[in-house]
PQR file with spaces between the fields and no chain letter, atoms N, CA, C, O and H, PARSE charges and radii, in Angstrom:
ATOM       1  N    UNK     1       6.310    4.378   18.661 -0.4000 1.5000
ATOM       2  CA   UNK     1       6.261    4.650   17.243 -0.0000 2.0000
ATOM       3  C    UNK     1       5.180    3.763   16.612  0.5500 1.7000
ATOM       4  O    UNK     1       5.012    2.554   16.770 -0.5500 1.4000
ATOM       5  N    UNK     2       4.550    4.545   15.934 -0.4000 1.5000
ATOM       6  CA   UNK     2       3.028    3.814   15.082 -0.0000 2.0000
ATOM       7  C    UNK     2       3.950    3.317   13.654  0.5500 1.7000
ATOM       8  O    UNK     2       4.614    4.057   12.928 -0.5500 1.4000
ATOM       9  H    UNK     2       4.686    5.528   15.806  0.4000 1.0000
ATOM      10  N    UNK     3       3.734    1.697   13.514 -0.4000 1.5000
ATOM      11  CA   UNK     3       4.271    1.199   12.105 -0.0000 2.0000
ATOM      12  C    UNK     3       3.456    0.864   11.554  0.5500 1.7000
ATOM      13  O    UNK     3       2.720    0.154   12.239 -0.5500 1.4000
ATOM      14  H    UNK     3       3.195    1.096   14.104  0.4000 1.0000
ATOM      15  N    UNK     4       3.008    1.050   10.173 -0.4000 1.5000
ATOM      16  CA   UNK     4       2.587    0.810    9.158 -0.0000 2.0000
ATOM      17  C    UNK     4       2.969   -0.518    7.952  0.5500 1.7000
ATOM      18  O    UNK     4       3.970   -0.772    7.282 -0.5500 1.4000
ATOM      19  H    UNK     4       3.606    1.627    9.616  0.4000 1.0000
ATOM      20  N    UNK     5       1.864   -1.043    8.069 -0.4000 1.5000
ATOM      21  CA   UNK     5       2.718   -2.434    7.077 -0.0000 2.0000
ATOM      22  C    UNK     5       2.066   -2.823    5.844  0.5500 1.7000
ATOM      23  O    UNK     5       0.905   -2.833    6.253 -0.5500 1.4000
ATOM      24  H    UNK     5       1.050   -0.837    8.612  0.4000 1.0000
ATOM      25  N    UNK     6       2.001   -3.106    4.791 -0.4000 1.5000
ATOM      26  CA   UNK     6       1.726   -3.260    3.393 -0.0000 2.0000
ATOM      27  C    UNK     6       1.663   -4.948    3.049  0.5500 1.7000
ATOM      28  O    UNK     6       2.600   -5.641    3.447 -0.5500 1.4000
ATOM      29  H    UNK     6       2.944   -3.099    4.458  0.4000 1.0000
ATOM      30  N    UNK     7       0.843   -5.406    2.507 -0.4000 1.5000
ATOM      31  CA   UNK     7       0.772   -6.833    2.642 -0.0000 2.0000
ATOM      32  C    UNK     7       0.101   -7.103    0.931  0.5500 1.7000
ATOM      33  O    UNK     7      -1.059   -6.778    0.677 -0.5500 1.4000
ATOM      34  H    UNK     7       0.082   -4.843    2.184  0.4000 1.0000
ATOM      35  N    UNK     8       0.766   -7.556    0.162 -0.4000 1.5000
ATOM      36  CA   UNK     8       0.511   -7.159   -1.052 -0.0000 2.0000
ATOM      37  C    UNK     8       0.317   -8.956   -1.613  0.5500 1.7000
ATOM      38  O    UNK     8       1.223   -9.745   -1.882 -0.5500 1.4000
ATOM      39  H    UNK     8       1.709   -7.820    0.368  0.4000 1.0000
ATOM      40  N    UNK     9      -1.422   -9.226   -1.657 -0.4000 1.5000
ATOM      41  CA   UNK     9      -1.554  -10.457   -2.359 -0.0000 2.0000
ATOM      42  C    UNK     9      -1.939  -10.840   -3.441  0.5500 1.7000
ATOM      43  O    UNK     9      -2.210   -9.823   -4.079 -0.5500 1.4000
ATOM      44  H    UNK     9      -2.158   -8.585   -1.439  0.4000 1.0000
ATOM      45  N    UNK    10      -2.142  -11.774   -4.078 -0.4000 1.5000
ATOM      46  CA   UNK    10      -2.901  -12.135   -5.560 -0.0000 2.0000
ATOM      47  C    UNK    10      -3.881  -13.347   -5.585  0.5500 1.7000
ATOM      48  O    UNK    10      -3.712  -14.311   -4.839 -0.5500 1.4000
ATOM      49  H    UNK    10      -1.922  -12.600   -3.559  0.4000 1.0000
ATOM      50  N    UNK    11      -4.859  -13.264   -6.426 -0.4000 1.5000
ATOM      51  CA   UNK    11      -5.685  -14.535   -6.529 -0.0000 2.0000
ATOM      52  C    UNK    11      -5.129  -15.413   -6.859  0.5500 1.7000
ATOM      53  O    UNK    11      -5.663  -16.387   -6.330 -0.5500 1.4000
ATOM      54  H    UNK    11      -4.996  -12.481   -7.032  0.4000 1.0000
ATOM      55  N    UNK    12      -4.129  -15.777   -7.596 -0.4000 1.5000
ATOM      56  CA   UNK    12      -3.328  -16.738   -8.328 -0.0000 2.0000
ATOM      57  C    UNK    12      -2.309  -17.293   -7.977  0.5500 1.7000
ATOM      58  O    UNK    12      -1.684  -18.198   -8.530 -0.5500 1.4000
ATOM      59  H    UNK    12      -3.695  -14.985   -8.026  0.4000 1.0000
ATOM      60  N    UNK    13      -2.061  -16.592   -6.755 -0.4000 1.5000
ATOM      61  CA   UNK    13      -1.088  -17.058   -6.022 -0.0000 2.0000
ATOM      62  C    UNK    13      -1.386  -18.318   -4.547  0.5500 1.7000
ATOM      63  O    UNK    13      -1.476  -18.115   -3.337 -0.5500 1.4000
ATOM      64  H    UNK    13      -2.569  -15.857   -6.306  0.4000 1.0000
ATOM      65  N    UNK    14      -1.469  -19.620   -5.387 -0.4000 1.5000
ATOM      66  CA   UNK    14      -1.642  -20.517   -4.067 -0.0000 2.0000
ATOM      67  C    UNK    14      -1.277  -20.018   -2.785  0.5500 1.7000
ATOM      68  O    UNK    14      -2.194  -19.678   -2.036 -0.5500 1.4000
ATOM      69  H    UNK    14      -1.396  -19.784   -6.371  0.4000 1.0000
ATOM      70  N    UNK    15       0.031  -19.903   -2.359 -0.4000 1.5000
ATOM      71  CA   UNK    15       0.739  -19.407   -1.203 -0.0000 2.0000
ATOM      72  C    UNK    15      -0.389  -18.022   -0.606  0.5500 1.7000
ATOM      73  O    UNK    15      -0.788  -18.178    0.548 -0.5500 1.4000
ATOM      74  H    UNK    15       0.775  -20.179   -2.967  0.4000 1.0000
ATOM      75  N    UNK    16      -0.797  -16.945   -1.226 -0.4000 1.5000
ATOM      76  CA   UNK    16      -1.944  -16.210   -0.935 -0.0000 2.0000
ATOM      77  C    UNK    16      -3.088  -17.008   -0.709  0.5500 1.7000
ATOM      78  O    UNK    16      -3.721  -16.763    0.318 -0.5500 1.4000
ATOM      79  H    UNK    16      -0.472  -16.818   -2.163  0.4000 1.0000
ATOM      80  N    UNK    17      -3.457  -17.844   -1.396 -0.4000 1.5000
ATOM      81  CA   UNK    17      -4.742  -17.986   -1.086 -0.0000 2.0000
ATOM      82  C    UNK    17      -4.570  -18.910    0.105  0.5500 1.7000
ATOM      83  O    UNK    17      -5.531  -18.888    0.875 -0.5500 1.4000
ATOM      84  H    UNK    17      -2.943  -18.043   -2.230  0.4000 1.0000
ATOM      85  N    UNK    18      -3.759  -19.567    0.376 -0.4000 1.5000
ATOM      86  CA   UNK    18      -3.389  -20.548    1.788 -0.0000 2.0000
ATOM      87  C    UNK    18      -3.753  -19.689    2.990  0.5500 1.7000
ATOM      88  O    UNK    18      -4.532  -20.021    3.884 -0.5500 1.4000
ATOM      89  H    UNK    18      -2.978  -19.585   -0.249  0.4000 1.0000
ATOM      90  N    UNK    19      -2.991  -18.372    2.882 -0.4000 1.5000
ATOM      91  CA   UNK    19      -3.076  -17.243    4.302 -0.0000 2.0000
ATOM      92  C    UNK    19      -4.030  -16.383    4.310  0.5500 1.7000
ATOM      93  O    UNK    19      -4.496  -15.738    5.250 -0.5500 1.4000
ATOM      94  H    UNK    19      -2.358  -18.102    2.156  0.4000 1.0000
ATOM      95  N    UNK    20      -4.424  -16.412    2.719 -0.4000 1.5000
ATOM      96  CA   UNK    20      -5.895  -15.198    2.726 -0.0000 2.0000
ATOM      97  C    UNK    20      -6.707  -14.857    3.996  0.5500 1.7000
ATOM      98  O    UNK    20      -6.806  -13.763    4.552 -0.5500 1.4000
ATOM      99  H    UNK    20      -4.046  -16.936    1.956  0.4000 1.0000
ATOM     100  N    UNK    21      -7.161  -15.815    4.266 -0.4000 1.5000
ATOM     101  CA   UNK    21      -8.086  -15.770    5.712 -0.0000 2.0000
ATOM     102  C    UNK    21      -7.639  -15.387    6.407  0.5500 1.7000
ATOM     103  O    UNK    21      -8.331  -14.629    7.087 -0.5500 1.4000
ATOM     104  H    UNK    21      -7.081  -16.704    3.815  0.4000 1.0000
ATOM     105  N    UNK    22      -6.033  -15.576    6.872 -0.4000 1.5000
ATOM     106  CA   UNK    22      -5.631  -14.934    8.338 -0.0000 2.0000
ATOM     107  C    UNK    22      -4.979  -13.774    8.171  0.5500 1.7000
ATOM     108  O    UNK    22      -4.868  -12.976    9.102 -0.5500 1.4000
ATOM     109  H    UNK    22      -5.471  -16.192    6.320  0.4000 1.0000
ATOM     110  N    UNK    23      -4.459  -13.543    6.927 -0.4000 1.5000
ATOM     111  CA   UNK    23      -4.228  -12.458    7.063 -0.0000 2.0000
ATOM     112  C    UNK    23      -5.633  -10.947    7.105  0.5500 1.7000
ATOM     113  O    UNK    23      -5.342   -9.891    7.667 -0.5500 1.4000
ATOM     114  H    UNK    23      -4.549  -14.191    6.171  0.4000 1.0000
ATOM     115  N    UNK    24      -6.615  -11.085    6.636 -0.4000 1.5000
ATOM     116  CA   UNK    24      -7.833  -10.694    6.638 -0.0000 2.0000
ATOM     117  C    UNK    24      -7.954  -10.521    7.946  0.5500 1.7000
ATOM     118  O    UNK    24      -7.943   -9.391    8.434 -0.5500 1.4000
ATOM     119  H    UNK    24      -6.851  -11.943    6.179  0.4000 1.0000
ATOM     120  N    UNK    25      -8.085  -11.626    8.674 -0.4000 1.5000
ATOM     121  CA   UNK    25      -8.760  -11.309   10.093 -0.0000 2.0000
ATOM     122  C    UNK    25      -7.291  -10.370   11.080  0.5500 1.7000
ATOM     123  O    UNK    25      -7.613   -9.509   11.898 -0.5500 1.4000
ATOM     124  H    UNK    25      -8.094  -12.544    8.278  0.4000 1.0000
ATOM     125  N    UNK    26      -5.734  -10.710   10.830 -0.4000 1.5000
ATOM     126  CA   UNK    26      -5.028   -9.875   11.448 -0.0000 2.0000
ATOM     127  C    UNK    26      -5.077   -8.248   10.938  0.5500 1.7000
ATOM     128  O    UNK    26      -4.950   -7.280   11.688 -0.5500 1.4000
ATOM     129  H    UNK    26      -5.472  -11.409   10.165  0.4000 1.0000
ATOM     130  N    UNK    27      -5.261   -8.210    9.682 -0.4000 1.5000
ATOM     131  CA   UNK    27      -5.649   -7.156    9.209 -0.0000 2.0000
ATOM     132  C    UNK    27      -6.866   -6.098    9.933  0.5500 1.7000
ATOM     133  O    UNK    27      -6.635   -4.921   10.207 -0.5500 1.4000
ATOM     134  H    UNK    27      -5.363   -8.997    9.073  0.4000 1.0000
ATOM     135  N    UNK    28      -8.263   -6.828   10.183 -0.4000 1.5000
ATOM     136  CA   UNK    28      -9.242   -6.306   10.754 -0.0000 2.0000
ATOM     137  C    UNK    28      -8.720   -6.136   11.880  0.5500 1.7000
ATOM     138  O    UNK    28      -8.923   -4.949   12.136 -0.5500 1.4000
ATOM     139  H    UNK    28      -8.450   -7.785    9.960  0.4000 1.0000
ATOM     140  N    UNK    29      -7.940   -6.788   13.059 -0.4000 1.5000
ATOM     141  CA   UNK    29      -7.670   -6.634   14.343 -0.0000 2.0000
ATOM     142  C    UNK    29      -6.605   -5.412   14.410  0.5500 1.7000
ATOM     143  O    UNK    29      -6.427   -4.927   15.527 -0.5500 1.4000
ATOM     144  H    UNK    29      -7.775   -7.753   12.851  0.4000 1.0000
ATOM     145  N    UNK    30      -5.927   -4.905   13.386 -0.4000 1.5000
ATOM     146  CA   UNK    30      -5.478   -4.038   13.490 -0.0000 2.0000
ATOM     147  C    UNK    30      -4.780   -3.364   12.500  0.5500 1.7000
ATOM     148  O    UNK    30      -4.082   -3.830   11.600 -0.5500 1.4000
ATOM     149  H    UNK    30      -6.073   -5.299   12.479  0.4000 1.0000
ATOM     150  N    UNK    31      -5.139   -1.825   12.862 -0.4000 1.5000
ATOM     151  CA   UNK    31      -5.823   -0.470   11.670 -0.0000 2.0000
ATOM     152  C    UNK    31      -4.027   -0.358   11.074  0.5500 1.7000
ATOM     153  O    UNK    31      -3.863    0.474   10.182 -0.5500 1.4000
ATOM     154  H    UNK    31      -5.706   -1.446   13.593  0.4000 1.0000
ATOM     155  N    UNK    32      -3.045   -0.964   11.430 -0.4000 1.5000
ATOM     156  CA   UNK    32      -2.139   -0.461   10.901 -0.0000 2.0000
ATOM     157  C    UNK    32      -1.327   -1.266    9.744  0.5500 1.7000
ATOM     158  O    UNK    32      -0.177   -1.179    9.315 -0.5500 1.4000
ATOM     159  H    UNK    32      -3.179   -1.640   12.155  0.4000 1.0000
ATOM     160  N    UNK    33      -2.300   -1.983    9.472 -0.4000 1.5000
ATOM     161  CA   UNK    33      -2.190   -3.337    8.111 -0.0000 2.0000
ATOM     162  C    UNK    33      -3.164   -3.412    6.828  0.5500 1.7000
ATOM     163  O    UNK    33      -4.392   -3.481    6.771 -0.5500 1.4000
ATOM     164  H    UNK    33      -3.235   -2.053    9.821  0.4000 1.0000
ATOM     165  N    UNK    34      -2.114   -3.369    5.752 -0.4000 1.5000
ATOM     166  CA   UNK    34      -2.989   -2.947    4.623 -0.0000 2.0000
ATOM     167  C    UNK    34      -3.016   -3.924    3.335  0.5500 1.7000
ATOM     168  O    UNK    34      -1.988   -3.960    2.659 -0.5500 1.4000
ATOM     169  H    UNK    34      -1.117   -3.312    5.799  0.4000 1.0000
ATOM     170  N    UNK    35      -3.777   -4.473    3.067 -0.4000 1.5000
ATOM     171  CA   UNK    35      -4.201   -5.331    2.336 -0.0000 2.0000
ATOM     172  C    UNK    35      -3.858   -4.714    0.927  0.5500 1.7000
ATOM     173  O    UNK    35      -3.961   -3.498    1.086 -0.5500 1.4000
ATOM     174  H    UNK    35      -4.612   -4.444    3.617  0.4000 1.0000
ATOM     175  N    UNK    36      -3.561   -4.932   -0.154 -0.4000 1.5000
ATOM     176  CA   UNK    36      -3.179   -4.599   -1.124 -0.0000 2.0000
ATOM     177  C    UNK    36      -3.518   -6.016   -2.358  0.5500 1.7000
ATOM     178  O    UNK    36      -2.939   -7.099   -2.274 -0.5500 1.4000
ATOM     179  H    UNK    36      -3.478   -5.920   -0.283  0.4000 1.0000
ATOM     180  N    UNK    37      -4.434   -5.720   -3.310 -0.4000 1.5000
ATOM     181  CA   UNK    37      -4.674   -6.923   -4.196 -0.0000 2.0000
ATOM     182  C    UNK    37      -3.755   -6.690   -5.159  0.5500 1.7000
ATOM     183  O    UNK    37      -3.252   -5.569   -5.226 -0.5500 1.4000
ATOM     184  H    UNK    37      -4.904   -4.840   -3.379  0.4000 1.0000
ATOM     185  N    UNK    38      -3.359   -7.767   -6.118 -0.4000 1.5000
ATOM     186  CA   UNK    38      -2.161   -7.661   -6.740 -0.0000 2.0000
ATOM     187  C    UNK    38      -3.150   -7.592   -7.949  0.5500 1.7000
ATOM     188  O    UNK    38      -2.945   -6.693   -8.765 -0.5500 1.4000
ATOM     189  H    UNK    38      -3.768   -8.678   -6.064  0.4000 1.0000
ATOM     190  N    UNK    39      -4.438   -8.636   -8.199 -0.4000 1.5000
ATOM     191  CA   UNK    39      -4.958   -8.308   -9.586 -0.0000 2.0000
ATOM     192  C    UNK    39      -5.786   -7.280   -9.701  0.5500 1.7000
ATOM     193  O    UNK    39      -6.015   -7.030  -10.885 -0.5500 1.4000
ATOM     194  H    UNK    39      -4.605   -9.366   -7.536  0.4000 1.0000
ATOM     195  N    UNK    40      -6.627   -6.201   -8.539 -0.4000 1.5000
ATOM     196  CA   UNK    40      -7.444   -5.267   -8.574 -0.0000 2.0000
ATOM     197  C    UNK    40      -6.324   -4.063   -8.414  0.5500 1.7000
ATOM     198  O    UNK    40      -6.339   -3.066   -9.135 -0.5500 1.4000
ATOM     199  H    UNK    40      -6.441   -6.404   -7.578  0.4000 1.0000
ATOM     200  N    UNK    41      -5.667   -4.215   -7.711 -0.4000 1.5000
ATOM     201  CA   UNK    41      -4.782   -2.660   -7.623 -0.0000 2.0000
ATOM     202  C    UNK    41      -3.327   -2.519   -8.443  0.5500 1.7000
ATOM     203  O    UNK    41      -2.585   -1.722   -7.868 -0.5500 1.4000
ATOM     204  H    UNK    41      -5.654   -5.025   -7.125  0.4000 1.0000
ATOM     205  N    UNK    42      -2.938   -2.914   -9.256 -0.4000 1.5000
ATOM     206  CA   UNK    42      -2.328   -2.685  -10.048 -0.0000 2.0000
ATOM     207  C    UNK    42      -1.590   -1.491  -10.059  0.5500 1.7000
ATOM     208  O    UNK    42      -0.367   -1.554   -9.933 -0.5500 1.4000
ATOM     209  H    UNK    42      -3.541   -3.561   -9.722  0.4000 1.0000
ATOM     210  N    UNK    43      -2.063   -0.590  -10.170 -0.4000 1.5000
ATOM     211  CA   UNK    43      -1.832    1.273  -10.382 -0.0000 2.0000
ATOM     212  C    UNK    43      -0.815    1.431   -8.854  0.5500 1.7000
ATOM     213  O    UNK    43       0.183    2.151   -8.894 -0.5500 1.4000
ATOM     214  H    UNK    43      -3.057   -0.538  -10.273  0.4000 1.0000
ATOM     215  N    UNK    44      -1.220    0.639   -7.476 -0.4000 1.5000
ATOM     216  CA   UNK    44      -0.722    1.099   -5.937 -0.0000 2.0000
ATOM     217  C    UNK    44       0.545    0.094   -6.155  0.5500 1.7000
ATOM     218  O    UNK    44       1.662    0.461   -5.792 -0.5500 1.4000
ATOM     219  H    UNK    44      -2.030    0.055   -7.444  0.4000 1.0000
ATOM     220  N    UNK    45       0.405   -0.800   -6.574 -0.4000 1.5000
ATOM     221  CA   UNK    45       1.513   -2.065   -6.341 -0.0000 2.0000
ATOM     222  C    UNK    45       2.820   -1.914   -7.494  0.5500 1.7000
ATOM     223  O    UNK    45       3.791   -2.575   -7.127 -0.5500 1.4000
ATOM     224  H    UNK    45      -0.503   -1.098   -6.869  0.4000 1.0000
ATOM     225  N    UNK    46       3.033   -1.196   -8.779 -0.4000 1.5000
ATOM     226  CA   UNK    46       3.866   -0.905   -9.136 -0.0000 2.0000
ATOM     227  C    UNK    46       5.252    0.085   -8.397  0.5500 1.7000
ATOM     228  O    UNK    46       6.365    0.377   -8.835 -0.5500 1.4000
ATOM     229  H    UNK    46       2.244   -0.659   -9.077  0.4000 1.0000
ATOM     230  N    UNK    47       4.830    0.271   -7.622 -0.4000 1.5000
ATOM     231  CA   UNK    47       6.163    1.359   -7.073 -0.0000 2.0000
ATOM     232  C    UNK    47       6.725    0.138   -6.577  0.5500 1.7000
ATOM     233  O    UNK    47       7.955    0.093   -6.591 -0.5500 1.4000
ATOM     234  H    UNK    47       3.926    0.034   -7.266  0.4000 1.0000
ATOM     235  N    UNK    48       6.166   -0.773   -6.181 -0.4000 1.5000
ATOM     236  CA   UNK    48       7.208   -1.640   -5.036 -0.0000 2.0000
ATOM     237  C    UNK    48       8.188   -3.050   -6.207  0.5500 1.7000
ATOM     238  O    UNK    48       9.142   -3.701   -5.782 -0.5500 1.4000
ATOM     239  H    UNK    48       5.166   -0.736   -6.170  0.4000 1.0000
ATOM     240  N    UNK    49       7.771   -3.150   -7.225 -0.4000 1.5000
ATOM     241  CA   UNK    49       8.563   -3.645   -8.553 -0.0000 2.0000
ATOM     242  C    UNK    49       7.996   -5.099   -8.170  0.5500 1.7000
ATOM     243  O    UNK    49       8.740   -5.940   -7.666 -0.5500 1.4000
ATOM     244  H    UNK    49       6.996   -2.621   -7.570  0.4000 1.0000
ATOM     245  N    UNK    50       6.801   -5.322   -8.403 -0.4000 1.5000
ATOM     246  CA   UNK    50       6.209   -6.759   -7.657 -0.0000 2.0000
ATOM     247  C    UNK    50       5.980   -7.124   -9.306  0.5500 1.7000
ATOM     248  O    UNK    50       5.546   -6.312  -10.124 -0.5500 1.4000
ATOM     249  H    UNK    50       6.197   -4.639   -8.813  0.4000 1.0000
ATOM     250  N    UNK    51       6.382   -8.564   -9.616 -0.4000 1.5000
ATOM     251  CA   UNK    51       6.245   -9.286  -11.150 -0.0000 2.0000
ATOM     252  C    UNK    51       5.566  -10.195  -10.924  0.5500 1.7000
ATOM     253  O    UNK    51       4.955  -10.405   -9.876 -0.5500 1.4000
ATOM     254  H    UNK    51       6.735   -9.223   -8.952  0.4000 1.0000
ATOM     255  N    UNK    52       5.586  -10.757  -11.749 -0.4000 1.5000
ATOM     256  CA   UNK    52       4.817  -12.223  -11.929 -0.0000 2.0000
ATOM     257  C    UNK    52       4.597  -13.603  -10.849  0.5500 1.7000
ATOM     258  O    UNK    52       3.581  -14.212  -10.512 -0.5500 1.4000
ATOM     259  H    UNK    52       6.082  -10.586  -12.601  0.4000 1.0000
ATOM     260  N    UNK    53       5.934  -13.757  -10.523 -0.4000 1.5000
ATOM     261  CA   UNK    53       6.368  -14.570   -9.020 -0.0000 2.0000
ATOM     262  C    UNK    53       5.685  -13.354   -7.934  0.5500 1.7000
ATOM     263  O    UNK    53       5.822  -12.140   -8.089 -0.5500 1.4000
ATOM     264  H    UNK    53       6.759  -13.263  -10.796  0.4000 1.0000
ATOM     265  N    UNK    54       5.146  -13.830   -7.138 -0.4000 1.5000
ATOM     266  CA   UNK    54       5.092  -13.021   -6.234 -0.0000 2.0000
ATOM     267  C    UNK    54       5.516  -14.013   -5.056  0.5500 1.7000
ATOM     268  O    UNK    54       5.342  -15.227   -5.163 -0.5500 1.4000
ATOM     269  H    UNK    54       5.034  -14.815   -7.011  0.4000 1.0000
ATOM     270  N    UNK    55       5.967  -13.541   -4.154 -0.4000 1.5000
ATOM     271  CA   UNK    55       6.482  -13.951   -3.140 -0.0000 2.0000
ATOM     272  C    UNK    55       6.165  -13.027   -2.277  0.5500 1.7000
ATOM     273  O    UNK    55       5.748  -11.896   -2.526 -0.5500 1.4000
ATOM     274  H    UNK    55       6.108  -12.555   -4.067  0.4000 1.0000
ATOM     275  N    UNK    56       6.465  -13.759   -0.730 -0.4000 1.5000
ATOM     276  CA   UNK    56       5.728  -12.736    0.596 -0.0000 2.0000
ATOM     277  C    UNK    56       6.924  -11.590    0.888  0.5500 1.7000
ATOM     278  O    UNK    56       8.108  -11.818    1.138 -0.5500 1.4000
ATOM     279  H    UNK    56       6.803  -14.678   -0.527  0.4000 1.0000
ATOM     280  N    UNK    57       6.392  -10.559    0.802 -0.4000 1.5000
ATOM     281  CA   UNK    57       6.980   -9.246    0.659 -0.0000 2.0000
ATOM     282  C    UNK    57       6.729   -8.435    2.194  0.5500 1.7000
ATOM     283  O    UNK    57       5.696   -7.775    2.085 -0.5500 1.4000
ATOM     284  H    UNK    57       5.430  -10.374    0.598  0.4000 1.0000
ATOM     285  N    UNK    58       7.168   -8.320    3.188 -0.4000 1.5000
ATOM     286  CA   UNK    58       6.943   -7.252    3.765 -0.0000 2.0000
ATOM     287  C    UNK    58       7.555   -5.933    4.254  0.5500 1.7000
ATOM     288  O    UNK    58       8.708   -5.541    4.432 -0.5500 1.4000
ATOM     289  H    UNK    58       8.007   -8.857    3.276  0.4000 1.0000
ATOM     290  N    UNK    59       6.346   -5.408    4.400 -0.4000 1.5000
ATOM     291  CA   UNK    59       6.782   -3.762    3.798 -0.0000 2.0000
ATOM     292  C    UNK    59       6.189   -2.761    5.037  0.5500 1.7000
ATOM     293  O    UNK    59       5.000   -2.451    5.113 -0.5500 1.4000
ATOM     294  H    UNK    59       5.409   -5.726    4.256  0.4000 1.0000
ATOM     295  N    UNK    60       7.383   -2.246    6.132 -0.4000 1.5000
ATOM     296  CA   UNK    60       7.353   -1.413    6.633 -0.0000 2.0000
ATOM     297  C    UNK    60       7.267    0.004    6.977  0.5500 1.7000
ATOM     298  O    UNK    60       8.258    0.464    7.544 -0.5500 1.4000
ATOM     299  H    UNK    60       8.349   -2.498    6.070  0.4000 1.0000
ATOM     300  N    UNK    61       6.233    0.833    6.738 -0.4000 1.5000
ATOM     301  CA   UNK    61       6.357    2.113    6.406 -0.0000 2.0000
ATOM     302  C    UNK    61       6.955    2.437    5.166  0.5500 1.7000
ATOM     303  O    UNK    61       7.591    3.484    5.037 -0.5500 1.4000
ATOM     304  H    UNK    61       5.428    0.459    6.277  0.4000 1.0000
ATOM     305  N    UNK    62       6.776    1.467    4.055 -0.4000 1.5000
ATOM     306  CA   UNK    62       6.858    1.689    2.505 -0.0000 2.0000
ATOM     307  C    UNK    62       8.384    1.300    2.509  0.5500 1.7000
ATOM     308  O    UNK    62       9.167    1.783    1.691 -0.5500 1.4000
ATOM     309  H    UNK    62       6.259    0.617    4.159  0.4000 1.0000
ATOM     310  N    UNK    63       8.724    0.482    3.388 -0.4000 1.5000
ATOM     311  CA   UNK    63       9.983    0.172    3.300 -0.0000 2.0000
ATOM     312  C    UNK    63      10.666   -1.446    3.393  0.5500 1.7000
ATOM     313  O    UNK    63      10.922   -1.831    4.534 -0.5500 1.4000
ATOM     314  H    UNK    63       8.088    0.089    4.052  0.4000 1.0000
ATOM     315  N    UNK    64      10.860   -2.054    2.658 -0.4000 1.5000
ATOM     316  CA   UNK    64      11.281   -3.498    2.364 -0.0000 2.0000
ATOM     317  C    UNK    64      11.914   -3.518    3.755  0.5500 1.7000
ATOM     318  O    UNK    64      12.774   -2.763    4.209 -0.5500 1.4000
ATOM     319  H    UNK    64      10.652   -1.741    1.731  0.4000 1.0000
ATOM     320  N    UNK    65      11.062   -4.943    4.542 -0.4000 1.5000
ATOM     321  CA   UNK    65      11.721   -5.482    5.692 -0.0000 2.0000
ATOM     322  C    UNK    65      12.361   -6.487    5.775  0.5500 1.7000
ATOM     323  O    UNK    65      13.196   -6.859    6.600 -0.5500 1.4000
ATOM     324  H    UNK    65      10.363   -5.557    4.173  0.4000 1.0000
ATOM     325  N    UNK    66      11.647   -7.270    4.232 -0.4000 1.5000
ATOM     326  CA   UNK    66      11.753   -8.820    4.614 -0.0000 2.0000
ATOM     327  C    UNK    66      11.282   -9.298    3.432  0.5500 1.7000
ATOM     328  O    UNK    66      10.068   -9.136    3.304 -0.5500 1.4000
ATOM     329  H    UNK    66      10.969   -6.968    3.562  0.4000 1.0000
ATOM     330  N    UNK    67      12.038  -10.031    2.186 -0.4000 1.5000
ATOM     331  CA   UNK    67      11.632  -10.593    0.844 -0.0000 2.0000
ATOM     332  C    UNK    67      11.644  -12.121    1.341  0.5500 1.7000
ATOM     333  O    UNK    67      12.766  -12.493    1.685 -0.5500 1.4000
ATOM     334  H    UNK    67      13.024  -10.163    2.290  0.4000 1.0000
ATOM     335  N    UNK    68      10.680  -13.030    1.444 -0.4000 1.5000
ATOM     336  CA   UNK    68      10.805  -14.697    1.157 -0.0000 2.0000
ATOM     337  C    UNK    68      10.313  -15.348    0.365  0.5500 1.7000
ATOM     338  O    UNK    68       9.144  -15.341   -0.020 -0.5500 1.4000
ATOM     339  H    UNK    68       9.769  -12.728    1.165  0.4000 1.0000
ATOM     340  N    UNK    69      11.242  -16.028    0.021 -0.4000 1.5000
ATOM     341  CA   UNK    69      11.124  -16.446   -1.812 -0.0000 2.0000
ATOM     342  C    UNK    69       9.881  -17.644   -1.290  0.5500 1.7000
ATOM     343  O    UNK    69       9.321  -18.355   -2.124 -0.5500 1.4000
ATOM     344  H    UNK    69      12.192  -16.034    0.334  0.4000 1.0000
């Protein structure tokens, strides 16, 4: 089974900018990881109810796997 994963970050978010880099390069190593900006995409990142706190969210085939505060 091919999984799909959603990785939804922000500029403003220290904790993002700590992993920025690696998540980037796991991202490039593989096509089934999707980068999602929290201050440029706005319009894609509302379905998933992401506020102000952001915290690491991951998201399996559009499906909450794993919230850590």
């Amino acid at each position: 089974m091919n999984r799909n994963f959603t990785v939804i970050s922000a500029m403003w978010s220290s904790s993002c900018l700590i992993v920025s880099n690696s998540l980037k390069q796991i991202a490039n190593d593989f096509s089934n990881i999707n980068i999602i900006n929290y201050d440029l995409d706005a319009d894609k990142i509302s379905k998933y109810g992401v506020g102000n706190t952001l915290s690491v969210l991951i998201l399996e085939d559009e499906m909450e796997m794993k919230l850590i505060d």
